[in-house]
Residue frames as qw, qx, qy, qz and C-alpha x, y, z in Angstrom:
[[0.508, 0.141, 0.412, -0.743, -6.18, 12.56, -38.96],
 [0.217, 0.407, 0.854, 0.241, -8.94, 9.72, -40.49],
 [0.472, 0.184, -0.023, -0.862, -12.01, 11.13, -42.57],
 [0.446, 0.301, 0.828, -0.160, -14.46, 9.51, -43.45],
 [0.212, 0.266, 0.711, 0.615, -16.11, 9.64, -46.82],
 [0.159, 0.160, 0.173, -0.959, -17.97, 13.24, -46.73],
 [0.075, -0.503, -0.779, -0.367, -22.21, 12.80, -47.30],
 [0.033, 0.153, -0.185, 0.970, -24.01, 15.95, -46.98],
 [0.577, -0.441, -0.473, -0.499, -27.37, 14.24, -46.44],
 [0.671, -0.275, -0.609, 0.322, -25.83, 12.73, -43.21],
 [0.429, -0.890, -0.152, -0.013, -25.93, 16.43, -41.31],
 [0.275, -0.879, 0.388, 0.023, -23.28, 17.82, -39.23],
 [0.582, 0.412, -0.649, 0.265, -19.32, 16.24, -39.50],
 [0.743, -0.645, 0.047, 0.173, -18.32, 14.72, -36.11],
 [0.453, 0.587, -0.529, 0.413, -14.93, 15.72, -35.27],
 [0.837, -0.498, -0.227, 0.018, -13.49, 13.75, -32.44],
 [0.206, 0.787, -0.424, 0.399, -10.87, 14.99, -30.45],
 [0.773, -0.265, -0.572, -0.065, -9.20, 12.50, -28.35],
 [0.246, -0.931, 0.074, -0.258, -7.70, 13.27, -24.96],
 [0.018, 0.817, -0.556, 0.150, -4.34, 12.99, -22.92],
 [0.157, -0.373, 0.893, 0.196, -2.04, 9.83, -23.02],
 [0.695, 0.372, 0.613, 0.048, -4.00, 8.20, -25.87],
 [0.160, -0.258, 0.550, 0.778, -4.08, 9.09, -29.53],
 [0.642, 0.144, -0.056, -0.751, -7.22, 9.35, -32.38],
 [0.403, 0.058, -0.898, -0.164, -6.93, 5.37, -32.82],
 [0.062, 0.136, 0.847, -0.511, -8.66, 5.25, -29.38],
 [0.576, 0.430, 0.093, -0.689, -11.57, 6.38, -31.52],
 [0.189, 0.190, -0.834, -0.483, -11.31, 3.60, -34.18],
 [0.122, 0.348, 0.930, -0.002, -14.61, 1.58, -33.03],
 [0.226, 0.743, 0.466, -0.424, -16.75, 4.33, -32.74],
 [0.113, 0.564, -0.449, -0.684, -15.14, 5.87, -36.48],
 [0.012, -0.050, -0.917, -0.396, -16.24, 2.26, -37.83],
 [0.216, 0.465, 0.831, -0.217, -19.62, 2.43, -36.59],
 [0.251, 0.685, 0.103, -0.676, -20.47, 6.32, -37.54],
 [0.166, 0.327, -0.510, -0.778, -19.06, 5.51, -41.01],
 [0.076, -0.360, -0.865, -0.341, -21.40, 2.14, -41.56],
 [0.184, 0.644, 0.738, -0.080, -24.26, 4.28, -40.73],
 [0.346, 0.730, 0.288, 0.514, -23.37, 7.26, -43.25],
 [0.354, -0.906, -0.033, 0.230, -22.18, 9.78, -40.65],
 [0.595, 0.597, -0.284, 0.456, -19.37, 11.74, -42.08],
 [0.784, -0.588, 0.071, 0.189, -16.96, 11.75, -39.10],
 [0.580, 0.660, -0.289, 0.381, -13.05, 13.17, -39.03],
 [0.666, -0.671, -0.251, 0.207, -10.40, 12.51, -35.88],
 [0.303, 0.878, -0.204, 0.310, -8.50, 14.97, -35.24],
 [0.774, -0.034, -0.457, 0.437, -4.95, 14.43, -33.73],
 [0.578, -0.809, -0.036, 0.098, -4.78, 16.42, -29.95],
 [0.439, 0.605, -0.509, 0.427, -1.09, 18.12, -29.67],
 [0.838, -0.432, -0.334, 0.009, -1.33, 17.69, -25.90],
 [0.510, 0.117, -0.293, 0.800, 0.95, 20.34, -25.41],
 [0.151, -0.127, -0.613, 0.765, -1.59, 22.59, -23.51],
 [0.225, 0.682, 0.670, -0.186, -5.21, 23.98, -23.38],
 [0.135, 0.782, -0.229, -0.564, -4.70, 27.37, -25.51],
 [0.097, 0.351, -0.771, -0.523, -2.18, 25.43, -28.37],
 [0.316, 0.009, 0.947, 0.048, -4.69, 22.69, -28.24],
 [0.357, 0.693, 0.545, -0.309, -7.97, 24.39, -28.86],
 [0.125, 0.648, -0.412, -0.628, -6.05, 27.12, -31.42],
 [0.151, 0.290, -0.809, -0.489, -5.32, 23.62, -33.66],
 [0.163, 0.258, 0.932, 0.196, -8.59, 22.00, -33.38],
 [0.260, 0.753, 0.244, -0.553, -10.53, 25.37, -33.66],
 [0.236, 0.585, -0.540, -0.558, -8.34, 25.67, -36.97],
 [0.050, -0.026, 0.949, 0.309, -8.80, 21.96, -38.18],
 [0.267, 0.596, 0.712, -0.257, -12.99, 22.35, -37.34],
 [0.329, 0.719, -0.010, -0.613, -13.27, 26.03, -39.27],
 [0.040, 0.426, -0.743, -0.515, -11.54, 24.01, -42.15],
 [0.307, 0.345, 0.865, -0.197, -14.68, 21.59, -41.91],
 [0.200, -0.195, -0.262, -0.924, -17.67, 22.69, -44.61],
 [0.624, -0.348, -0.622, -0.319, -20.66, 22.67, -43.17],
 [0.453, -0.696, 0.258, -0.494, -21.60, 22.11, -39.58],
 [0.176, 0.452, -0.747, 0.454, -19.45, 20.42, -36.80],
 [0.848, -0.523, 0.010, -0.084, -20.71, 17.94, -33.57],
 [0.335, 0.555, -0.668, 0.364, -17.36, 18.22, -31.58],
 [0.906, -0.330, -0.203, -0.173, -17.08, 15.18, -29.72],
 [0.042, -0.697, 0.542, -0.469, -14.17, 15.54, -26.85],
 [0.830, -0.351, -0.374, 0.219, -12.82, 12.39, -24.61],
 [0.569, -0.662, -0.247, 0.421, -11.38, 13.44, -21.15],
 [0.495, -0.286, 0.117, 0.812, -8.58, 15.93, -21.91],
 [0.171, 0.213, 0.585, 0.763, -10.31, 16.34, -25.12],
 [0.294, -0.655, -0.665, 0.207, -13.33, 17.30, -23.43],
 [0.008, -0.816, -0.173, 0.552, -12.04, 20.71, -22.37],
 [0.309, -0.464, 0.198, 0.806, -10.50, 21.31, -25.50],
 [0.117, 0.377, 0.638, 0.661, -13.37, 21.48, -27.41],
 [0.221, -0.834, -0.375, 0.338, -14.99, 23.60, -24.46],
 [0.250, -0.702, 0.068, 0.663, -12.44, 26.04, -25.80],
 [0.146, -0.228, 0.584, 0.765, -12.26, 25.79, -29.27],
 [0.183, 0.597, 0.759, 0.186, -15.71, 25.91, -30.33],
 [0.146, 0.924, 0.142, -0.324, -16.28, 29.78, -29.61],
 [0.096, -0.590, 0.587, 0.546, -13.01, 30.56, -31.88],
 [0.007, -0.048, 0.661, 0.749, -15.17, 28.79, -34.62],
 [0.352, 0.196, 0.025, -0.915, -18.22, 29.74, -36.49],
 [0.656, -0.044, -0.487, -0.575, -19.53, 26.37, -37.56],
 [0.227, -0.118, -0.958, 0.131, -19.64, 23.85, -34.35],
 [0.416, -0.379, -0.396, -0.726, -23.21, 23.21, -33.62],
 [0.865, -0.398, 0.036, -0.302, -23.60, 21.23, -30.81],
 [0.071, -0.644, 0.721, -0.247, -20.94, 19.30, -28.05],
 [0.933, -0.167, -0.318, 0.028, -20.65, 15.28, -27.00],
 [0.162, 0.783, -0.542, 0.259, -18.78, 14.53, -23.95],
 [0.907, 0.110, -0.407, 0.005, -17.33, 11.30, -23.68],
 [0.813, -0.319, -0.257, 0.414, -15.80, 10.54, -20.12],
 [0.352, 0.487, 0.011, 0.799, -14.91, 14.63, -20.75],
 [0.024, -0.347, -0.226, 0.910, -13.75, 18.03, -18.39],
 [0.025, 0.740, 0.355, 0.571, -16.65, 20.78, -19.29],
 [0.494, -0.352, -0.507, 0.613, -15.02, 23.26, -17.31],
 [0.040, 0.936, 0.317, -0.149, -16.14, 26.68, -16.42],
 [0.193, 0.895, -0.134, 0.380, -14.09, 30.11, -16.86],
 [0.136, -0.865, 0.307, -0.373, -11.35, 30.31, -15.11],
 [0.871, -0.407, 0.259, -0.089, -11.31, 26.52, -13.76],
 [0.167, 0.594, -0.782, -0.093, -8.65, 23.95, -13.96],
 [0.723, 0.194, -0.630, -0.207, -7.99, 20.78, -14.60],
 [0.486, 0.066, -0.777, 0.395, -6.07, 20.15, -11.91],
 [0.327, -0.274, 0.085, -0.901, -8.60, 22.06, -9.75],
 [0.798, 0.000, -0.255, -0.545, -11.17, 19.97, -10.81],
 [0.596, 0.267, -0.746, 0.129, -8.94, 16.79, -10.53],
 [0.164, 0.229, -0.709, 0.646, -8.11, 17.52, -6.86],
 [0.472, -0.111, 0.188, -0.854, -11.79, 18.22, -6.21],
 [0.723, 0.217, -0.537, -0.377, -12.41, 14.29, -7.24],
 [0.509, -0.448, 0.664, -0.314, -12.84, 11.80, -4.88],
 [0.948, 0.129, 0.287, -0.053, -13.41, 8.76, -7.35],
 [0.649, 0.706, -0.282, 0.006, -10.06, 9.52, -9.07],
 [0.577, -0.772, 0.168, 0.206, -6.95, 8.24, -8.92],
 [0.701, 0.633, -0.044, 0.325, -4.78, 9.71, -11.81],
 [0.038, -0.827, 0.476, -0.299, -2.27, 11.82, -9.68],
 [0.617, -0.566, 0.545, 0.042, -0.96, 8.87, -8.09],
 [0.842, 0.317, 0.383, 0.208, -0.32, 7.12, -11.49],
 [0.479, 0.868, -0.066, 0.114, 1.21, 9.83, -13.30],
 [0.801, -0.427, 0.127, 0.399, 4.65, 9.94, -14.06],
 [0.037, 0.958, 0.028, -0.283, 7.22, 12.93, -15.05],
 [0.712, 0.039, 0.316, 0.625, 9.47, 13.69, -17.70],
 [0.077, -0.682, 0.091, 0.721, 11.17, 16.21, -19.72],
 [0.671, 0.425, 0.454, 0.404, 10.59, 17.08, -22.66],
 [0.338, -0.135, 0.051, 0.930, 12.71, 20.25, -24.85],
 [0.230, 0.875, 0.423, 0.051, 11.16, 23.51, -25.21],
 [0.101, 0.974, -0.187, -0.081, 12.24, 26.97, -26.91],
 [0.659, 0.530, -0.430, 0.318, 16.04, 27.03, -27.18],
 [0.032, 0.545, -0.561, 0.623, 19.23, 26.88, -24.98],
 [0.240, -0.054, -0.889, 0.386, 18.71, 23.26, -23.32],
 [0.470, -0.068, 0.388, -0.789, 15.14, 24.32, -21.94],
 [0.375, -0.248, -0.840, -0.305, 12.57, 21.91, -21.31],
 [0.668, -0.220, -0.049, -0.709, 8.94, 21.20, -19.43],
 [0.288, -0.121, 0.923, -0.224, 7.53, 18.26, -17.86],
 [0.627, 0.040, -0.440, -0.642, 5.15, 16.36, -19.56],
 [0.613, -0.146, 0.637, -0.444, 3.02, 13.32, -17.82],
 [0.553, -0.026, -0.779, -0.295, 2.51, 9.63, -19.03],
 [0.840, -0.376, 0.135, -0.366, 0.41, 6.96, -16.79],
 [0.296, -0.452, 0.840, -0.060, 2.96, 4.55, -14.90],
 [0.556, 0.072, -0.811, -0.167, 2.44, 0.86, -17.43],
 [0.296, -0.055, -0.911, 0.282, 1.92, -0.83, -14.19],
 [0.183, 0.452, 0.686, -0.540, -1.36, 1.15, -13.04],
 [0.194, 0.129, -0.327, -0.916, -2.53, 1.87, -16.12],
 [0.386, -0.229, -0.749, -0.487, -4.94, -0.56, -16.64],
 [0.344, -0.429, -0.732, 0.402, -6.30, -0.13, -12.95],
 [0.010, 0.549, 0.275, -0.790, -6.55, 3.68, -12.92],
 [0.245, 0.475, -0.060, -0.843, -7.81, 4.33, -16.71],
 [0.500, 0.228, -0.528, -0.648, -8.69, 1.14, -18.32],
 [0.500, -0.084, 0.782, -0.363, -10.24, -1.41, -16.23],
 [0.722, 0.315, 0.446, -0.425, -13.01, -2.82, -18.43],
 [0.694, 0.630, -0.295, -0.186, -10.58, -3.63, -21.03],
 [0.967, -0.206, -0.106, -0.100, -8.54, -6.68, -20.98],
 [0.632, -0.611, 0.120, 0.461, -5.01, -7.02, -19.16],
 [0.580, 0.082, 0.442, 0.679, -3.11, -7.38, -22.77],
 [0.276, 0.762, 0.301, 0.503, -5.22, -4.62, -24.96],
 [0.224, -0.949, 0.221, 0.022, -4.64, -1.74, -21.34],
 [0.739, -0.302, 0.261, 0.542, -0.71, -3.22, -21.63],
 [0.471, 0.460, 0.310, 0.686, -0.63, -1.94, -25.81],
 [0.122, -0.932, -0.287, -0.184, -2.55, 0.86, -24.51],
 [0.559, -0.768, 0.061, 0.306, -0.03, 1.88, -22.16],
 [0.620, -0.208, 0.368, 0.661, 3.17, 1.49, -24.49],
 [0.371, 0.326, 0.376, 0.784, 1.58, 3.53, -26.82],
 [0.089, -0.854, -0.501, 0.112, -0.06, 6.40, -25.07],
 [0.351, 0.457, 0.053, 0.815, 1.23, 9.92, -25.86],
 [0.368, -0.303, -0.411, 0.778, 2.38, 11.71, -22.70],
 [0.029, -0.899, -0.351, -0.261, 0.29, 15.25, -22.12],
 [0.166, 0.471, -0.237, 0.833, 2.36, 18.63, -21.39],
 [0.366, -0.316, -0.695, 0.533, 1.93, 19.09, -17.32],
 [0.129, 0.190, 0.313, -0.922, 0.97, 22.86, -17.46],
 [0.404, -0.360, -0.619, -0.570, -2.34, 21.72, -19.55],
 [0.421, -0.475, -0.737, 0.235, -3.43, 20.77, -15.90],
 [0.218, -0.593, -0.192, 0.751, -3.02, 24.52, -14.47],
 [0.063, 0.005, 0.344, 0.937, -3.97, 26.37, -17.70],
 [0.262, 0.384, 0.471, -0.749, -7.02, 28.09, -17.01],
 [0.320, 0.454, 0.690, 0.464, -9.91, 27.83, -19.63],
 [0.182, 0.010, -0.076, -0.980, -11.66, 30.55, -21.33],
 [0.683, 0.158, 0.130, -0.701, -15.67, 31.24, -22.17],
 [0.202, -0.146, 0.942, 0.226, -16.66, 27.86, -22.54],
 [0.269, 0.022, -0.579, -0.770, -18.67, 26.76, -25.46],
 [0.171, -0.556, -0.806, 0.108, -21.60, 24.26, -23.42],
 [0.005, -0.333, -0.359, 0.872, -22.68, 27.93, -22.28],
 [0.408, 0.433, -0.264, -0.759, -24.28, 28.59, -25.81],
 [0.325, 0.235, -0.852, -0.337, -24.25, 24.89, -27.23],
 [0.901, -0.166, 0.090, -0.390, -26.41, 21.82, -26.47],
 [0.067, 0.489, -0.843, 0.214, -24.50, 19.19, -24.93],
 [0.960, -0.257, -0.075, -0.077, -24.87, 15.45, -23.96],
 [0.064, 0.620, -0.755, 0.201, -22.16, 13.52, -22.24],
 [0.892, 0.060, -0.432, -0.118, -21.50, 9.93, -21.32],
 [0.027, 0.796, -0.451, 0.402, -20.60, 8.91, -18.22],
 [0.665, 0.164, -0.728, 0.037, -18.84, 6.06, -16.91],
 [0.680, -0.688, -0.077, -0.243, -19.83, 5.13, -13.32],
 [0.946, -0.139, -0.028, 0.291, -16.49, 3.19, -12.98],
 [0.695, 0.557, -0.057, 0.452, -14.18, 6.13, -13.77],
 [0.682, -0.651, -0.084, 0.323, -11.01, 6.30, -11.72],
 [0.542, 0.192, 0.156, 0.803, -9.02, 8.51, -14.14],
 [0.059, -0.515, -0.276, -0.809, -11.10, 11.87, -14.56],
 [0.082, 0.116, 0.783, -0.606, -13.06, 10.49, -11.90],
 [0.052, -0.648, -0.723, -0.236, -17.10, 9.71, -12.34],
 [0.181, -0.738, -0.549, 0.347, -18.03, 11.87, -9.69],
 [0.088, -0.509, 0.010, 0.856, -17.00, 15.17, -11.82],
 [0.066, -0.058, -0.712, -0.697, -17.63, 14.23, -14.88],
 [0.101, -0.672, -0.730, -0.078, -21.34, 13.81, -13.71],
 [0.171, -0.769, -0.235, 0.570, -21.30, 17.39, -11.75],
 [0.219, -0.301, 0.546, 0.751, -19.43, 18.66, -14.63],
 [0.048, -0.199, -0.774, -0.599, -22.41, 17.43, -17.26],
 [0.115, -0.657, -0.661, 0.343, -24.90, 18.39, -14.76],
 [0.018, -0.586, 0.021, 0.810, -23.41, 22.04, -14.55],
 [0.029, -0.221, 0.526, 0.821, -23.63, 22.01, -18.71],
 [0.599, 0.171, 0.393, -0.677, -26.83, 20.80, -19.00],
 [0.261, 0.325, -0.868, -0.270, -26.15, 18.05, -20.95],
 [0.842, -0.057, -0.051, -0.535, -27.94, 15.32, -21.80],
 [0.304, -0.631, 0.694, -0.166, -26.67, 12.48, -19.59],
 [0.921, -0.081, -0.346, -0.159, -26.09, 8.74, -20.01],
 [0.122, -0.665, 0.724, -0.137, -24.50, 7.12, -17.73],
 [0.793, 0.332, -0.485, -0.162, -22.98, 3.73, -18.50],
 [0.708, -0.660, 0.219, 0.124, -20.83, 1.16, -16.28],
 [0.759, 0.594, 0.038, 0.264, -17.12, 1.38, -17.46],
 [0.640, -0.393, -0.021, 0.660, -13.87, 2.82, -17.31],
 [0.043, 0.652, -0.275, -0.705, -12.30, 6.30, -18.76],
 [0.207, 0.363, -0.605, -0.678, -11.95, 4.78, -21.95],
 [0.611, 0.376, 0.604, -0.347, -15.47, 3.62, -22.77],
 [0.703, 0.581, -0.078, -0.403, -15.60, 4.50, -26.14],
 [0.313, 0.490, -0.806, -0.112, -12.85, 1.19, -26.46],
 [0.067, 0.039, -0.993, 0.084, -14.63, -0.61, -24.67],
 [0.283, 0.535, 0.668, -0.433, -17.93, 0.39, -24.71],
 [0.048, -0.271, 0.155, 0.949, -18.21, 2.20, -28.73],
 [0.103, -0.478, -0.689, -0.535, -21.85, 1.37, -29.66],
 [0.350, -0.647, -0.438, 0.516, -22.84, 3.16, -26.49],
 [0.174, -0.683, -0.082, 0.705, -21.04, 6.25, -27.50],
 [0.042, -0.206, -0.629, -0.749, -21.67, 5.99, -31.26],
 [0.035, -0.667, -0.701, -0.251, -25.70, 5.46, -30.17],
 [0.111, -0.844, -0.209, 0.481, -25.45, 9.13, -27.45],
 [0.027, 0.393, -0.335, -0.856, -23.27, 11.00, -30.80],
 [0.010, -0.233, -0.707, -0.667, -26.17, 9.81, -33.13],
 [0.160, -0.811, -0.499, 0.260, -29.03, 11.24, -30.25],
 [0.176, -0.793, 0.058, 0.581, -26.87, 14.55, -30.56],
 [0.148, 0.061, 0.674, 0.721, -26.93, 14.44, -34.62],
 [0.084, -0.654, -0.654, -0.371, -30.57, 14.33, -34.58],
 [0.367, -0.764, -0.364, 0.386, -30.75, 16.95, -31.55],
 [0.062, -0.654, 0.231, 0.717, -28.72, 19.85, -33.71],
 [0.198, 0.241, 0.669, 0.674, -30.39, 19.01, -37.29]]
């Protein structure tokens, strides 16, 4: 994980949690911007092995935070700070950045299917990967190189969605089908950013989705991964939601 240089005048810590085939680097513009304007700021690395293990290790990396928390969640990451905020005692207030805010009980893939601007399920592609003992394994999902940059990173240029692609980090399949618990927008104040252009999550939930949470909306034109190509945008909605939970 990055940190940034702790300043207790500067309010709450962001912790960013990024979301499924990326890593916390996909935060690196919006980590440069929060630190040049004093914002202590820490990404945490996503296991991406399902919505329970995920929220367990950034509920445990946020309670390790002093002080209060703005958990800021891109797509995947999205629900898993919907779940790991009630399992700690110091996040104050949610950002969701091209992010799920599902309800009890929903799924991803629920949601997903329910998405007419998306088209991640035809991009995805399956593999195995080992679990427990005695030759067992799971499927886990990457985005096919050859529609990545069409389904999840248009507004970035052919070569930067190519790196993107070779290095994305594959997401455990049952994350899609693992129901969420009490989610945390219920009790929190929430804003969310939403790209008009996204064909990965899909705009048209993510808005219904930030509606349902009552979040304070921007929407932006862009792909899923705005905050890489769009990260003064989503640095300027997490510094509206700094001043909105001091």
């Amino acid at each position: 994980m990055t940190q940034s240089t702790p300043d207790s005048a500067a309010g709450p810590t962001v912790v960013l949690i990024h979301g499924a085939f990326a890593d916390s680097s996909s935060w690196n513009g919006v980590v440069e911007r929060l630190q040049d304007a004093g914002v202590p700021v820490q990404a945490v690395s996503n296991p991406l092995r399902g919505i329970a293990h995920d929220s367990a290790y950034a509920a445990s990396a946020i309670q390790q935070i002093p002080g209060p928390v703005l958990a800021v969640g891109h797509s995947y990451g999205g629900a898993v700070i919907t779940n790991a905020s009630p399992q700690t005692d110091n996040v104050v207030g949610l950002v969701f950045v091209a992010a799920f805010a599902p309800d009890e009980g929903e799924t991803l893939e629920g949601i997903e299917n329910g998405s007419t601007d998306s088209v991640l399920n035809t991009a995805l592609i399956p593999t195995q990967y080992p679990v427990g003992q005695d030759s067992e394994t799971a499927v886990e999902l990457t985005v096919d190189p050859a529609k990545f940059h069409d389904a999840f990173a248009s507004d970035v240029s052919v070569k930067e969605a190519a790196v993107m692609a070779a290095t994305q980090r594959p997401v455990a399949a049952a994350a899609f089908g693992e129901p969420t618990g009490t989610p945390a927008w219920k009790t929190l104040p929430s804003w969310a950013v939403v790209p008009t252009g996204d064909k990965a999550a899909g705009s048209d939930v993510l808005r219904s989705m930030a509606q349902r949470a009552q979040a304070a909306i921007t929407e932006t034109e862009g792909s899923h991964v705005i905050m890489v190509s769009q990260p003064q945008i989503v640095t300027d909605v997490i510094l509206q939601a700094l001043e909105g939970v001091r």
